[in-house]
Every structure is written in structure tokens, then in C-alpha cells.
N, C-alpha and C positions, 0 to 999 in steps of 0.2 A: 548263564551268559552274564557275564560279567559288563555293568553300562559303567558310562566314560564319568569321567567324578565332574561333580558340576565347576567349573571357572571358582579361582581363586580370587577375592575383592581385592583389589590391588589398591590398598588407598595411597600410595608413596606416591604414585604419577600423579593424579588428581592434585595432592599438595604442593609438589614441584612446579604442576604448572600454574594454581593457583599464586604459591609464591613471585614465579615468571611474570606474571601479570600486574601485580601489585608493583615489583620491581620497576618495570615498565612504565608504569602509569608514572610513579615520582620521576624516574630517570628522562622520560623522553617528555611528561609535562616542563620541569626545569630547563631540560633544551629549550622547547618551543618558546618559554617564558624569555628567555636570554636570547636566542635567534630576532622571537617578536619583536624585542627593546632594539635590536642591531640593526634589523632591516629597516625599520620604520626612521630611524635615525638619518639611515640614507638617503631615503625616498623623500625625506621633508627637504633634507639639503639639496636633492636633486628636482622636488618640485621647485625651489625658490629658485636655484639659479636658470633652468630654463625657461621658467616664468621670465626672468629679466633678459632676456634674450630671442627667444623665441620671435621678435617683430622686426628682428634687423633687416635693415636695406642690405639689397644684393650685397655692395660695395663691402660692407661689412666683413664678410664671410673668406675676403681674400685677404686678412688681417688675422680675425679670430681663428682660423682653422690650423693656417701652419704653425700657430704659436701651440695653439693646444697638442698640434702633433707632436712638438721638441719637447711638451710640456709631459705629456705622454713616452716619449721615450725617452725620457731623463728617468724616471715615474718606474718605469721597467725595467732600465739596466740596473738602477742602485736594488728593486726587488733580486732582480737575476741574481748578483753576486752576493746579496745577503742569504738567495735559498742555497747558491753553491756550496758559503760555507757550513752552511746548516748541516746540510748530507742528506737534505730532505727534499722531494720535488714537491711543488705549489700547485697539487694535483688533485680532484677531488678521485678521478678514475687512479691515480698511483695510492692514494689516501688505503683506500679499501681494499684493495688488490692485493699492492705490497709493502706498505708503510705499515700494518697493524692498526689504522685507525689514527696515526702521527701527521699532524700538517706543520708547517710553521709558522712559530706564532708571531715573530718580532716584523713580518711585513704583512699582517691583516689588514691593515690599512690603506696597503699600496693602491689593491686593485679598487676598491671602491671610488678613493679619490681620480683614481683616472677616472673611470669612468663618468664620473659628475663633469669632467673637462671636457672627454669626449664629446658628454650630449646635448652639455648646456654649448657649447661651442656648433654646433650644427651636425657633429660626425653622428652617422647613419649606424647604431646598433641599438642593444637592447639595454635592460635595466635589471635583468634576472640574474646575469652571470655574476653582478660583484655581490646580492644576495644568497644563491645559492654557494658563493664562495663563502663570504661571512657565516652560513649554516655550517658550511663543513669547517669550516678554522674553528667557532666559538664550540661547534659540538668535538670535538677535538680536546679541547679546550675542557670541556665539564669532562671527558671520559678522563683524562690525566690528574685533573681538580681530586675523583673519586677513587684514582688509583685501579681504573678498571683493566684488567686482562685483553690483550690484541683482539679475542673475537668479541667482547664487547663495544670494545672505542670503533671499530669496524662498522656496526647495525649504530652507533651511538654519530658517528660523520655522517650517514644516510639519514640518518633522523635528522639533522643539522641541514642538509641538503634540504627536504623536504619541508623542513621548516622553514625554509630562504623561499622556494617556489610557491607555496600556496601562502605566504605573508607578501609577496608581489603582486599575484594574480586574484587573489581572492578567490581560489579553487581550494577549499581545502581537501577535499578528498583528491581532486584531480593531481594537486600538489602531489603530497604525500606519494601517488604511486606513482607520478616523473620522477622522483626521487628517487626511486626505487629500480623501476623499470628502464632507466637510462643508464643502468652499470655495466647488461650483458643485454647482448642482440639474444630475443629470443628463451629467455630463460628469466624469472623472475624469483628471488628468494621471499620465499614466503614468511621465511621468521622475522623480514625485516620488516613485515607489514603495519604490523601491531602501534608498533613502535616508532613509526614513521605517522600512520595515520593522529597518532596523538599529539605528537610532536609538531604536523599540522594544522589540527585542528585550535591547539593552543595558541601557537603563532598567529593564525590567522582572527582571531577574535582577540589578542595583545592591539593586533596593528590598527583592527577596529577601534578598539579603546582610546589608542593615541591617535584617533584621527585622519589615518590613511582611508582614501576614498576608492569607493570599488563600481565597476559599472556591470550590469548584466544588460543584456540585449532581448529585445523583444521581434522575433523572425513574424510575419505578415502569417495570418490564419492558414494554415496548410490542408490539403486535400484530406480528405479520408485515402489510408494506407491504399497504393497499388502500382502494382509488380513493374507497370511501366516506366512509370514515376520512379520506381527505389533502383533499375536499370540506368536509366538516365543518371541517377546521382553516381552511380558507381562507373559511369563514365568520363565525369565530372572528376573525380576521384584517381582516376588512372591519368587523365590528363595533370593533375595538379600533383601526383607523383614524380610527372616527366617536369615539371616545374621546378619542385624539390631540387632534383639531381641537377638540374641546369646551376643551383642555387649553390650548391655544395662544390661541385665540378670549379665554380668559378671563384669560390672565394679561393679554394685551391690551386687555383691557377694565378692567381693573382699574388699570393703568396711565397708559391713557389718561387715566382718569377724578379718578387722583393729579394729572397732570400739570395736567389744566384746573381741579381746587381750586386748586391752589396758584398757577397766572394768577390764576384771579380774586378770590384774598384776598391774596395774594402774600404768601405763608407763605415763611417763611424753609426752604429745602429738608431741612435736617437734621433737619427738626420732622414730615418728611412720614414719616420711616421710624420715628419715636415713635410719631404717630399710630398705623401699622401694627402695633408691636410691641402697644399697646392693643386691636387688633382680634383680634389672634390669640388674647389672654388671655381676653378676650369669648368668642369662638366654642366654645375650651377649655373655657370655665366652660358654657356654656349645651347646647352640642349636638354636638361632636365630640371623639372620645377621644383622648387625650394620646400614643399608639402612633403616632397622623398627624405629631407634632412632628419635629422634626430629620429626619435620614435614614430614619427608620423601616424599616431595613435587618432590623429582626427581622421586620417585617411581613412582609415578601418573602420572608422565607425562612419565613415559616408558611405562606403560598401556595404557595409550592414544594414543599412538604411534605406541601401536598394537603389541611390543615386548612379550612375551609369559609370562606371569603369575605362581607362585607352585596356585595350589589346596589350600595348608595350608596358605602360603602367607594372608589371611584376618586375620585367627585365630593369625597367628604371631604379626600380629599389635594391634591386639585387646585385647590382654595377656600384651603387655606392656604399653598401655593404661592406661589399667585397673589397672597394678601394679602402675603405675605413680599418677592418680589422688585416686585411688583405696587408696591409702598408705597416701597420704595428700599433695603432690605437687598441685603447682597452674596450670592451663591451660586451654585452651579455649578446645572443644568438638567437635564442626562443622570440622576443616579441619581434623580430623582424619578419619571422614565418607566421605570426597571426596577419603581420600585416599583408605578407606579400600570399597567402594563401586568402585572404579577403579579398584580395581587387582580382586576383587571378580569377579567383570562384563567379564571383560578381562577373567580368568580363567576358567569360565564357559561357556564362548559363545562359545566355538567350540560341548559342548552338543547340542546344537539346533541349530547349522548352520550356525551362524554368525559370521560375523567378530571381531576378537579381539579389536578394536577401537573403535566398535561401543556399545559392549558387554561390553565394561568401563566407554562411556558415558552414557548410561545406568544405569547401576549398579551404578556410584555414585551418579545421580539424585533419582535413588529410593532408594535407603540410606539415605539419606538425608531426602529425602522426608519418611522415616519410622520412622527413630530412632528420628527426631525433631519434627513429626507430622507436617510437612508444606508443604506438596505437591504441592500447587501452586506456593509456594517463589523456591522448588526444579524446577518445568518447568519452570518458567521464568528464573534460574539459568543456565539452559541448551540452552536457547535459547541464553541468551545472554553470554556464554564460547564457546557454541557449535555452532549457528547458524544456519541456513535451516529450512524451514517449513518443511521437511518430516521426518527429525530428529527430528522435533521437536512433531510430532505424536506417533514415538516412544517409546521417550523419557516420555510424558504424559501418555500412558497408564502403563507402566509402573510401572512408582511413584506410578501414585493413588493404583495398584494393591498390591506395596512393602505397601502403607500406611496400608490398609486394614491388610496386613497378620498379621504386627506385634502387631495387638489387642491394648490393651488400656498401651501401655506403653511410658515410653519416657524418654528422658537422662536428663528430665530438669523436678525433683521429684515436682517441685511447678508448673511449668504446669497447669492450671486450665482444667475441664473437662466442656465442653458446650454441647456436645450430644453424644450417644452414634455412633459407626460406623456403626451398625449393629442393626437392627429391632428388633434382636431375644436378644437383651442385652439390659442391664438396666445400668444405669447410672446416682446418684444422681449429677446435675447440680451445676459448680461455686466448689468441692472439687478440691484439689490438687491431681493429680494423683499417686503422692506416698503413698497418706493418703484413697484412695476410695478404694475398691469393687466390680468389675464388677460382677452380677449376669444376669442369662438366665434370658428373661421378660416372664411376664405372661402368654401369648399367648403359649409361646414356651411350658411352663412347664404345660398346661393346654393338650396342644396335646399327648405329650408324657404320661399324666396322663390316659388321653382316648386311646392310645395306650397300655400302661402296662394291662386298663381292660378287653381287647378285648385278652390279650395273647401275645403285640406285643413288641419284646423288640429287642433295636440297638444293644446293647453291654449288657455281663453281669455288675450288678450295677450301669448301666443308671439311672435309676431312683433315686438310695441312691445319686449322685454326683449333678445329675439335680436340686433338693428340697435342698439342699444345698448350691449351688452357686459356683461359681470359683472365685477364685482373678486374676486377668491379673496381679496383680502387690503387691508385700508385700509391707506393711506398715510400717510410722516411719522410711523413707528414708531421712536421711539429703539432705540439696541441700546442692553444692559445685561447683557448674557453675551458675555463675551469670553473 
């Protein structure tokens, strides 16, 4: 009887990917190093000028806002026509998809400075998008410096990303895989981990070095782990899913609704984010508090703090959002969902039981985790703001449950779609989720078929809606967070 010859030592892998590694460490350190230097550059220019602004009288705000808006869309059209002639789109989702890892580089500047207008000005969005843009331009930027191959400058832009998000938020691991995890719904590349994790971690102790200040949260002593308790949060969780979508639903509706005035009067587009900066001064004056303006980052942390929450309180934030980026100002998208998943969670938790601080850590992890489709980069985000493993139990069910509710949509229209969430849904693989279709799968529409024969019907017109399909999401959504 002849036995099987023992396994050949294959030492070529082992070195290969030992080399890989080493490679990695210098390529995606030098990112982080160069991203750290960009982001932090920002973040001082946009602490100072909010700082000076930040205490204006109402009156103020119907002065400073429309200016900022023209100021904004002057800001945007000279970008627009500079990426036209480039032949490049100003995409972090087009960067890696279909550019090779190519951004352009002669208007990296644009977006940031809008944004310091928008927020020092009072317009309602985030501080991450002109960061994680700066990651993806400057890591762009080193893969071309090195001469590197499409599918290098590719994992070398997500390093870049990754290095903007956890050099803002002071997550570095959380960073690192939003970075990652925000390219395809449902599908995560693993080889870009390595190299994204690094390229975070660097950046995030650069920004340290230069001074940028970071907060973690301390949530009120929690129960010992039980089943009733971690039920309740993933109710919490579902609810703040249907948050999400309200959140997403209306920037998009807002938008759209910019984009078909100005077809059909054919307003000069610079005049559309004036328009907006005039709506926001309106809303301020008439019916929402001036706390919803800018970052409203103190909001969040008096949620977190377990100070009492309105009911309306999310919808308020999310109305001026939506009028903000909605109209054509610049701003990042991510810290409006910490805030508007803090006062929601917060607001809601005394419905089922729980504590208001704990009902905000919550609620922003599963916001997060809905409306950017990233639920893992949202639980590592909670773990490392929030800390404790049995919060951090909470916090997981949670998210994944906020992910699920909000169906196939998401605040970032080029998003790729990798699988559907849901057995019973179909889902053409690799479209942009602003541009797909979610339809019921065959399965589903086969049962219901044998169902309708037998007599059996759910609702009236089951059946006409089922054969049909649903869209999760209209199509022909521009992106405008990149």
C-alpha cells in the first residue's frame, strides 16, 4: 500500500506574504503620516473659524448663511468644471470601482474649504466628508508619487479614506474599517484591511501629536447582561433604523426637488445653495433651535449624558441637514447620524425601559450603522467611544437590527450593492444603490403565487405589488458626499 507523500514546505508564500506585509507597513504608514498632516490642518482651521462664530445672535444667521451658500456654490461649480475637464470624477466610490485608484488632484482643496464655510457659517452637516475626501485625494496622490499598479492605488485611496475617518473621530480601528466597509453593501475586502488598519492607526496618533482633541464617553454603570434588557435595545435599534431611512429618504427628497427647480427655471446653480442658506435662516427664525445648526456636537454629548431629549429633536436635525446639503452646500454626512442617532436613542429609551445614556449610545451606533450601511465599523465605533463589553452586546444587536430595517438604501447613492440583506430580495451585484431595484426573489413570488391559487391573500393587491417589484431606493440620485 502505497501512503500519500507528506505536504511539500512551500516557503515562496510565506515570503511573499511576508514581503506584503512589510510593503504595507511603509506604504500605508506614509499614507497615514501625510493624511494625519491634511486632516489636522483642517480641523484647526475649522475649530478656529466656528470658534468665532459659534455665539451669533439669531439676526446674524440671515446674513451669514446665504452668503456662505453662493460662497458654496461658486466653491462647487469652478470644482465641477475643473473635474469635467480632468475626465475624472471627484469620487471616493468612482476612485476604486472605476478610476484605478485616480482622483483629481488640482481641486483637493475645494471641498474642504467649503466645508469650513458651511459650518463655521451655521450650515447643519459633518466634518468627516472633506477628511475622508483629503484621504482619498492625498492617498491617490502617494500611489501615483510610487508609481504603483491600478490594483495597488485602489487598497492605497481606502487607506487614504481610512486615514481621514479615524484622524476625525478618534476611532482608529472603527475608522479604518468605515473605510473599508462603506465601498460594497454587504461584502467587505479583506486584503484591504491590513493596510487600511495601519494607515489608521498612524493618522490617528499624527493628529494626536498635532493637537487635535478627542472625547470618549462614559455610559452610566450598566446591569449585569439580560436577555430582556439586550431585547429592548434591539428595539431601540429597529426603531432608529426607521430613523435612518426617514433621514436618507429626505435629504433625497430635498434634493431632488433642488435639482428639478433649477431644470425648470434654469437658475444659475450657485444661487441654489443661497436659496438654501435663506431656508435655513427661515426655519431658525420660525420653529427650530439654533443648537441643530453646525455640528451640534454639544447636542450629542447632552444625550449622552442622559439629559432629556424632544420626540421631534431628530426630525429637527434632519430637516436642516437635508436643507443644507439638500440645497448644494458642502459637508461631510457621518457626524450628523452620531448626533441625530444620540437624541433619537436618548428620546426613545424611556419607551422600553432604559436609561437615557444608554438609549443614545445606542441609537447612534445603530444610525450609523443603517443610514451608512456599516454595522461592524458602527460596533467597533461604540466600543471604542463607549467602552465595556456588555455595552458592547447591546450596542451590536442593535446596529445589525437598525441595518436590516432600513432596506437597501444609503446616504452614499454610489455605494455599491454586493448582496442582498434579505433572502426574500433580489439584488443585481456590483450596481450603485442609487441606480438598482430591489425586487421580492423568486422563491418569495413563487409562494405567494401558490398562495393566491389556493384563495390565500395577505393584503388586498399582494399579489399586483409582489409581480411587480419595489424599489428600496429611486434612481438617478447624484452623489454629493464623497
Amino acid at each position: 500500500m502505497k501512503l500519500p507523500s507528506a505536504p511539500r514546505i512551500d516557503l515562496l508564500e510565506p515570503a511573499v506574504m511576508l514581503a506584503t506585509v512589510l510593503q504595507w507597513l511603509v506604504l500605508a504608514s506614509l499614507t497615514g503620516l501625510v493624511v494625519g498632516c491634511g486632516t489636522s490642518l483642517f480641523l484647526h482651521a475649522l475649530f478656529f473659524s466656528t470658534g468665532r462664530t459659534q455665539s451669533m445672535p439669531l439676526w446674524a444667521y440671515w446674513g451669514l448663511l446665504p452668503l456662505a451658500g453662493l460662497a458654496n456654490g461658486l466653491l462647487m461649480e469652478y470644482a465641477r468644471r475643473r473635474v469635467e475637464a480632468s475626465g475624472l470624477k471627484d469620487s471616493i466610490f468612482a476612485a476604486v470601482h472605476e478610476q484605478g485608484g485616480r482622483m483629481p488632484w488640482r481641486t483637493l482643496w475645494v471641498k474642504p474649504v467649503a466645508a469650513v464655510i458651511t459650518l463655521a457659517s451655521g450650515g447643519s452637516a459633518g466634518k468627516e466628508g472633506p477628511c475622508s475626501h483629503l484621504g482619498a485625494s492625498l492617498g491617490a496622490a502617494v500611489g501615483r508619487m510610487f508609481r504603483l499598479n491600478a490594483e495597488l492605488r485602489q487598497r492605497i485611496v481606502a487607506c487614504g479614506v481610512s486615514a481621514g475617518f479615524a484622524s476625525v473621530f478618534g476611532t482608529p480601528i472603527a475608522g479604518a474599517l468605515y473605510g473599508v466597509e462603506m465601498l460594497i453593501i454587504g461584502r467587505i475586502r479583506h486584503d484591504f484591511l491590513f493596510p487600511a488598519l495601519i494607515a489608521g492607526v498612524t493618522s490617528y496618533q499624527v493628529s494626536k501629536a498635532l493637537g487635535i482633541p478627542y472625547e470618549h464617553y462614559a455610559i452610566d454603570v450598566l446591569p449585569v447582561f439580560s436577555e430582556p434588557l439586550f431585547l429592548r435595545t434591539l428595539l431601540v435599534g429597529m426603531l432608529c433604523g426607521l430613523v435612518a431611512r426617514v433621514f436618507v429618504d429626505l435629504i433625497y427628497a430635498v434634493r431632488n426637488a433642488c435639482h428639478r427647480l433649477q431644470a425648470r427655471w434654469n437658475v444659475w446653480p450657485p444661487l441654489m445653495p443661497l436659496g438654501g442658506g435663506l431656508a435655513l435662516a427661515l426655519l431658525v427664525s420660525l420653529a427650530i433651535p439654533t443648537d441643530y445648526l453646525g455640528l451640534s456636537l454639544p447636542l450629542m454629548d447632552r444625550a449622552l449624558a442622559g439629559e432629556a431629549m424632544p420626540y421631534a429633536g431628530f426630525l429637527w436635525k434632519t430637516i436642516l441637514v437635508a436643507v443644507t446639503l439638500g440645497s448644494g452646500f458642502y459637508g461631510g454626512i457621518v457626524t450628523p447620524q452620531f448626533v441625530i442617532g444620540a437624541v433619537a436613542g436618548n428620546a426613545f429609551a424611556h419607551l422600553f425601559g432604559i436609561s437615557p445614556s444608554l438609549g443614545a449610545a445606542v441609537g447612534l451606533v445603530s444610525v450609523v450603522a443603517a443610514a451608512s450601511n456599516t454595522p461592524l465599523a458602527a460596533i467597533l465605533m461604540g466600543v471604542e467611544l463607549f467602552g465595556g463589553a456588555v455595552g458592547t452586546l447591546y450596542a451590536a444587536g442593535s446596529a445589525i437590527a437598525a441595518y436590516l430595517i432600513i432596506g437597501h438604501r444609503s446616504v452614499y447613492p454610489d455605494q455599491r450593492l454586493g448582496y442582498a440583506k434579505s433572502s426574500w430580495m433580489r439584488v443585481r451585484p456590483d450596481i450603485p444603490v442609487g441606480q438598482e431595484k430591489t425586487h421580492l426573489s423568486y422563491g418569495l413570488l413563487k409562494s405567494w403565487r401558490q398562495m393566491r391559487m389556493r384563495g390565500w391573500r395577505l393584503w388586498p393587491g399582494a399579489d399586483r405589488r409582489a409581480g411587480g417589484g419595489r424599489s428600496a431606493d429611486g434612481g438617478g440620485r447624484n452623489d454629493a458626499q464623497s
